[in-house]
Wavefront OBJ file of the C-alpha trace (Angstrom):
o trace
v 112.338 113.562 116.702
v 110.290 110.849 115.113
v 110.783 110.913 111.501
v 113.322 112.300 109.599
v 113.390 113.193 105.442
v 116.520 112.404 103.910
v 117.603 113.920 100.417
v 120.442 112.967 98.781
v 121.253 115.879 96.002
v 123.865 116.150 93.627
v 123.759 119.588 90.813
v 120.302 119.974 90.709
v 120.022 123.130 93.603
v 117.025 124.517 91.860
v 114.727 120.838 91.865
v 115.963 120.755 95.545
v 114.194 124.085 96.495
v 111.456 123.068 94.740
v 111.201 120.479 96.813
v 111.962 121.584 100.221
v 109.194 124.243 99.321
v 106.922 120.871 99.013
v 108.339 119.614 102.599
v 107.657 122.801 104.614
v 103.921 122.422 103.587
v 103.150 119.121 106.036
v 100.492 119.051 108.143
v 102.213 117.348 110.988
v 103.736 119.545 113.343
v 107.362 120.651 112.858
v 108.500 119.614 116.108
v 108.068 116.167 115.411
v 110.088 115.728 112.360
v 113.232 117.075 110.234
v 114.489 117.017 106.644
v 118.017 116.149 106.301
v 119.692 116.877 102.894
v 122.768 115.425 101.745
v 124.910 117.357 99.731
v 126.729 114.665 97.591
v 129.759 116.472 96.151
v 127.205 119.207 94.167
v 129.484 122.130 91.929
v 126.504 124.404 91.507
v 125.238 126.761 93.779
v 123.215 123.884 96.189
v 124.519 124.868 99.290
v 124.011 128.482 99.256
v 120.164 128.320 97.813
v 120.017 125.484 100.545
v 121.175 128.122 103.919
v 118.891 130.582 102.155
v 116.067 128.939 102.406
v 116.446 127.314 105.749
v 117.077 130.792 107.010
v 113.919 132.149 105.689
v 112.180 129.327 107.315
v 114.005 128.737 110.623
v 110.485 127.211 112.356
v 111.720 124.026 110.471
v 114.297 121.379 111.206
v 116.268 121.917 107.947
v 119.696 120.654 107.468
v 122.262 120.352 105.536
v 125.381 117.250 105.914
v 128.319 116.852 103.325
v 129.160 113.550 101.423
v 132.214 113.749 99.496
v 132.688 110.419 98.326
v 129.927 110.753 94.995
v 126.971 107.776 95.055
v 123.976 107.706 96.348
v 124.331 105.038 98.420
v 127.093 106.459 100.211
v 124.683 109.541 100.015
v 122.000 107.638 101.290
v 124.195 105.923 103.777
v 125.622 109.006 105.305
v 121.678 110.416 105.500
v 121.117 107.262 107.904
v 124.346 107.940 110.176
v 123.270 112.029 110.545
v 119.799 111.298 111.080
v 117.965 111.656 114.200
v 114.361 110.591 113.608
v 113.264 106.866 114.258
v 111.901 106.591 111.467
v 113.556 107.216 107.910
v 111.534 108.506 104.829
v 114.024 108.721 101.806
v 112.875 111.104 98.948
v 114.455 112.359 95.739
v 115.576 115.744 94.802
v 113.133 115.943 91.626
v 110.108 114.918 93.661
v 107.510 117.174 95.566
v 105.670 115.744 98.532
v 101.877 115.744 99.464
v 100.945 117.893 102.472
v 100.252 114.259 104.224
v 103.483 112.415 103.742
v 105.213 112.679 107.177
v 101.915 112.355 108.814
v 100.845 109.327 106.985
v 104.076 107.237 107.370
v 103.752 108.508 111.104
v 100.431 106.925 111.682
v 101.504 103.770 109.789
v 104.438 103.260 111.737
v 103.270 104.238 115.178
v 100.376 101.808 114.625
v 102.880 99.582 115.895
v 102.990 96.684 113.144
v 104.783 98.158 110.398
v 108.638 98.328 109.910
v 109.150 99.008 106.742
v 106.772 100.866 104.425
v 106.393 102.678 100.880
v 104.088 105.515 99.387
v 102.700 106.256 96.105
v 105.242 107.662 93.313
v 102.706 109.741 90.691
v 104.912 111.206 87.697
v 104.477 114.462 86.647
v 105.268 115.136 82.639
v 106.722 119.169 82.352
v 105.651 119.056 78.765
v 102.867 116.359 78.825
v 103.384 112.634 79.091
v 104.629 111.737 75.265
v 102.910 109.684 73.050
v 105.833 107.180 72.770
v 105.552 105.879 76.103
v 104.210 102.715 76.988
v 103.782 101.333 79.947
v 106.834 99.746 80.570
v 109.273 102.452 79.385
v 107.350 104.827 81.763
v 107.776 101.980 84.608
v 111.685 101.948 84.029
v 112.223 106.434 83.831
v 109.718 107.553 86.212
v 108.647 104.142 88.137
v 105.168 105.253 89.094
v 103.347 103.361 91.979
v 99.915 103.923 92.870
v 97.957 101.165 95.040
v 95.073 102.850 96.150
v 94.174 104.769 98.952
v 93.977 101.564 102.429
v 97.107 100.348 104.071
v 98.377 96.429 103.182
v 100.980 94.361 103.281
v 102.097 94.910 99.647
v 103.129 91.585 97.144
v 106.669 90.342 96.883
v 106.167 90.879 93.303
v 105.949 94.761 93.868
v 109.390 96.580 94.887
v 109.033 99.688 96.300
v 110.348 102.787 94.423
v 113.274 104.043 95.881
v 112.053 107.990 95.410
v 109.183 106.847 98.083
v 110.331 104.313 101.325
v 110.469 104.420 104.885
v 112.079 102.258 107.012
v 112.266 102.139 110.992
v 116.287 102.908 111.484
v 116.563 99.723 113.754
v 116.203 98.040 110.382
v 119.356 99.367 109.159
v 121.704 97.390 112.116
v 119.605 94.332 111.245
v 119.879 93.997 107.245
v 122.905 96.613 106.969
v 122.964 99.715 104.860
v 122.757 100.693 101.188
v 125.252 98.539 99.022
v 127.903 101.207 97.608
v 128.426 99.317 94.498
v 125.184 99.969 93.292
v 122.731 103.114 92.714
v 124.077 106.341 90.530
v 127.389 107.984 91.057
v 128.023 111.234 89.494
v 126.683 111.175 85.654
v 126.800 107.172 85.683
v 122.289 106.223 85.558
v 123.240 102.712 87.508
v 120.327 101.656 90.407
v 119.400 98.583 92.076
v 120.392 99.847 95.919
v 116.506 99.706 96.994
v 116.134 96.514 95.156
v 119.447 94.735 96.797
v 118.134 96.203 100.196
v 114.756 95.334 99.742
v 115.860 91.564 98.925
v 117.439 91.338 101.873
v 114.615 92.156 103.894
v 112.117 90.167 102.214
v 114.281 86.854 102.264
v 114.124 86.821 106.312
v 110.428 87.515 105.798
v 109.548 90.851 106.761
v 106.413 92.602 105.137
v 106.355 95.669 103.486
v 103.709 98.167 104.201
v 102.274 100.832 101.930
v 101.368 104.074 103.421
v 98.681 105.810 101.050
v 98.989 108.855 102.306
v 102.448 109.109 101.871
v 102.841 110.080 98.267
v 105.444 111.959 96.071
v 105.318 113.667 92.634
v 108.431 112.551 90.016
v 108.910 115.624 87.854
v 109.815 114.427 84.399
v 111.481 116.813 82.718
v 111.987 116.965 78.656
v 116.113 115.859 79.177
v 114.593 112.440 80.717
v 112.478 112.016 77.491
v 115.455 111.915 74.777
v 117.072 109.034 73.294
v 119.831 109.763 75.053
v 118.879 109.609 78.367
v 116.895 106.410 77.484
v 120.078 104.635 76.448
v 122.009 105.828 78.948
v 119.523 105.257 81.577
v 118.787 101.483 80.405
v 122.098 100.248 80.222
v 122.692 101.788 84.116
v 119.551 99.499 84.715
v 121.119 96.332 82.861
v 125.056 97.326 84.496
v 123.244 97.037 87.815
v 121.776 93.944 87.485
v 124.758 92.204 86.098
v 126.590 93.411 89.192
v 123.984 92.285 91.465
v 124.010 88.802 89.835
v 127.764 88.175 89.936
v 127.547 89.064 93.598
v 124.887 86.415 94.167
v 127.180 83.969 91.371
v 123.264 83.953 89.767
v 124.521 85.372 86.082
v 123.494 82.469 83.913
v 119.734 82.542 85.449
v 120.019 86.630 84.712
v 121.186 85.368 81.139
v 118.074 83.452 81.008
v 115.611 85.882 82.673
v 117.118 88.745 79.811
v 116.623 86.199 76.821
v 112.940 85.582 78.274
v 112.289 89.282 78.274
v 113.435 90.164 74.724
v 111.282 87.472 73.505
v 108.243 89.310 75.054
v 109.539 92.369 74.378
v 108.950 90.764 70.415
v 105.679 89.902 71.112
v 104.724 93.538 72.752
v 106.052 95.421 69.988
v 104.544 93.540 67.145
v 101.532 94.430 69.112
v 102.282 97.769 69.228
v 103.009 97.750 65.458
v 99.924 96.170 64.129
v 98.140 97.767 65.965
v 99.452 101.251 64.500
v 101.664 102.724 67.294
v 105.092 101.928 66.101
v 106.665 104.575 68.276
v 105.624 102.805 71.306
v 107.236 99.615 68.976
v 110.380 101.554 68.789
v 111.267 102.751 72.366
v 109.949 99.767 73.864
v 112.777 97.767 71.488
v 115.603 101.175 72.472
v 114.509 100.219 76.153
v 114.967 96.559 75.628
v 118.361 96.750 73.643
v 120.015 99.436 76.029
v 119.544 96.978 79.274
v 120.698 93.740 77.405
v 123.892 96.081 76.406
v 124.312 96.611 80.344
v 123.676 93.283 81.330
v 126.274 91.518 78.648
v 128.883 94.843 78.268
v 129.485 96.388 82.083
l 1 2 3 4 5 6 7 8 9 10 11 12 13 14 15 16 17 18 19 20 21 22 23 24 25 26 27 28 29 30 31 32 33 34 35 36 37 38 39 40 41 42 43 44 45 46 47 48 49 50 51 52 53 54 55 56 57 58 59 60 61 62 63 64 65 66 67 68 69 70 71 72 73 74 75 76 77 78 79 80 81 82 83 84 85 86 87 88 89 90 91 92 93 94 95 96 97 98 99 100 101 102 103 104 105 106 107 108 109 110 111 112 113 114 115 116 117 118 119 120 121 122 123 124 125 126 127 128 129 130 131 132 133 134 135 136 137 138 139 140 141 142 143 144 145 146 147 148 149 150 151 152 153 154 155 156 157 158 159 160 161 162 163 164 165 166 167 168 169 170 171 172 173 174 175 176 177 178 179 180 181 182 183 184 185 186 187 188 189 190 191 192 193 194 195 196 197 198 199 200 201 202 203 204 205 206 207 208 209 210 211 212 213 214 215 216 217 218 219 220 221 222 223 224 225 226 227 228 229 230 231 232 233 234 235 236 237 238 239 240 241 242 243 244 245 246 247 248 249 250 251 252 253 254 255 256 257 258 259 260 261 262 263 264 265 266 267 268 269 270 271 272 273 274 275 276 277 278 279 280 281 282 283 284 285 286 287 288 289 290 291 292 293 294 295 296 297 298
């Protein structure tokens, strides 16, 4: 087995067919690779539309682990343990996959000079990409990466989407495993596992390949699009980082770093305002406000 697809799920059974019915499409052959999906504590129905589609296609390695304890990282974590590939692709359960993703991370990786790589994250807007969105609101809800279509050694200054990496699993013993006290758990919109891991490899210098074959689709749905969801979902961002700083005892320079942003976040939305697109103005500020919130109030 070289490669194996891990999917950490939690209530969404429906997304998570429609996105095994995305995996089952690859042109590499079957034999070589296996999607591993990690039930994390799901109520709905997940595991019984999950056995009945892995018994209508039983040509594919499809299956299905338990992890009780709710988090994606210990998803995540657990996905790394039950895996058999050597290779680890980790994908979302709202995200469709090109025809081309196993085999391009294959070829990258069995070119023999990558270790750790990421693909292309393209979002896909259900009812049309709103007219609110600028680009850095759409950066923090659907993170969209797109670098072109060669392989390089990407910048330290890009981090890899965490709906789109691969990793060799030797890394894993090397740099340890997803840190529990970070990403989402249960309704709770916290990240910053693929960032902390990420960190860790870059600071002992290893590169980061990107794999442009390799690419996923982010369905946005309308119920990511409401203020709701944006408040909720920018404070997660701003609780993370607080925690991440206070583990690295660097909170005054994230104090600093968060002042820094809000004055360009000024700057950007008196942009946006005299220039007649106040809505952009608005959510950009919403954005803005919800992670300083996190960062001062987890």
């Amino acid at each position: 087995m070289e490669l194996t697809i891990i999917i950490s799920t939690y209530n969404r059974a429906e997304s998570l067919i429609r996105t095994l019915d995305s995996v089952i499409q690859q042109d590499a052959d079957p034999a070589t690779w296996e999607c591993l999906v990690v039930n994390n504590a799901s109520t709905d129905n997940t595991k019984k539309l999950f056995t009945e589609f892995a018994q209508k296609h039983p040509e594919f390695n499809l299956r299905m682990v338990d992890e009780e304890q709710q988090g994606l990282s210990f998803a995540r974590n657990r996905g790394i343990v039950e895996s058999k590939g050597k290779y680890l692709a980790f994908i979302d359960d709202d995200e469709t996959v090109a025809p081309t993703f196993v085999s391009g991370y294959m070829s990258l990786f069995n070119a023999g000079y990558a270790f750790v790589a990421m693909g292309a994250v393209i979002p896909v807007y259900e009812s049309g990409r709103p007219k609110w969105m600028s680009t850095y609101t759409e950066k923090m809800i659907a993170n969209p990466i797109n670098l072109g279509d060669k392989p390089f050694t990407i910048s330290h200054k890009i981090m890899p989407a965490g709906g789109n990496m691969a990793f060799n699993r030797e890394l894993f013993t090397i740099y340890g495993n997803f840190d529990t006290d970070l990403g989402r758990k249960g309704s709770e919109l916290r990240g910053g596992e693929e960032n902390d891991l990420f960190r860790r490899i870059r600071s002992l210098g290893e590169r980061v390949f990107y794999a442009p074959k390799a690419v996923v689709y982010h369905h946005i749905g309308d119920d990511k699009l409401t203020a709701e969801y944006v408040d909720k979902l920018s404070y997660g961002v701003g609780c993370s980082k607080r925690i991440q700083a206070e583990k690295e005892g660097t909170l005054d320079e994230l104090y600093d770093d968060e002042s820094r942003k809000r004055f360009y976040t000024f700057i950007l939305s008196l942009f946006y305002t005299l220039t007649f697109r106040p809505a952009k103005s608005k959510w950009l500020w919403r954005m803005r406000n919800g992670i300083t919130r996190g960062i001062k109030g987890c």
